[in-house]
C-alpha positions in Angstrom: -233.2 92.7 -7.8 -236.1 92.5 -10.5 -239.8 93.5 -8.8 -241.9 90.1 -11.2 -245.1 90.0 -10.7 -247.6 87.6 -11.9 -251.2 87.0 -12.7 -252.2 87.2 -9.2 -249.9 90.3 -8.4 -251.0 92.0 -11.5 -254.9 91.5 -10.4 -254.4 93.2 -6.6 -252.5 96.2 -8.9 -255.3 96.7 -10.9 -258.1 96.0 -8.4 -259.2 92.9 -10.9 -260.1 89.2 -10.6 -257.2 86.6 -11.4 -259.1 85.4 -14.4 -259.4 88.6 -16.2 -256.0 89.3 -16.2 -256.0 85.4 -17.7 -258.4 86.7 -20.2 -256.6 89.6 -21.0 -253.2 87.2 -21.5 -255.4 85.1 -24.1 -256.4 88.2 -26.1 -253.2 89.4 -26.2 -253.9 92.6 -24.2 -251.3 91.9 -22.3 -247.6 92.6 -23.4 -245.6 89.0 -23.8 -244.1 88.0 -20.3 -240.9 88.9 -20.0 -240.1 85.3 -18.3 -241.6 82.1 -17.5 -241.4 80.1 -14.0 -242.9 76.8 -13.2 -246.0 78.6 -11.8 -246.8 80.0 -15.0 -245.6 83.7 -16.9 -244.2 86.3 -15.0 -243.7 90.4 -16.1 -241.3 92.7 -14.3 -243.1 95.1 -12.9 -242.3 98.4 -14.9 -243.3 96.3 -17.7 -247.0 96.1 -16.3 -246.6 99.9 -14.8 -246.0 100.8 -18.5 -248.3 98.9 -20.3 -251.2 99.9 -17.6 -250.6 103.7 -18.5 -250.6 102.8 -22.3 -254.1 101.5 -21.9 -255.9 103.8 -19.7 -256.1 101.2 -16.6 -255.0 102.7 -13.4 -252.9 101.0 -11.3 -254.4 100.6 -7.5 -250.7 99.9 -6.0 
């Protein structure tokens, strides 16, 4: 079974208001979702694991 997370569960991880991980998605901080559900993008979540060690961000989950 695949762990997705999306905008909201990637907030709580990183201790972070919805709307900056929005802001982050529109400056292309973000790496590209690795699907997309009604609701909007969604990452698996080694993908967001990964990309928060790349950048320095730690992870509060």
């Amino acid at each position: 079974m695949l762990d997705l997370m999306g905008p909201v569960e990637i907030a709580a991880m990183f201790n972070v208001h919805p709307v900056t991980v929005d802001r982050w998605r529109r400056d292309g901080k973000l790496p590209p979702p690795d699907g997309e559900l009604r609701r909007g993008p969604v990452w698996q979540r080694e993908t967001i694991v990964d990309w928060g060690k790349e950048t320095g961000r730690d992870a509060s989950d």
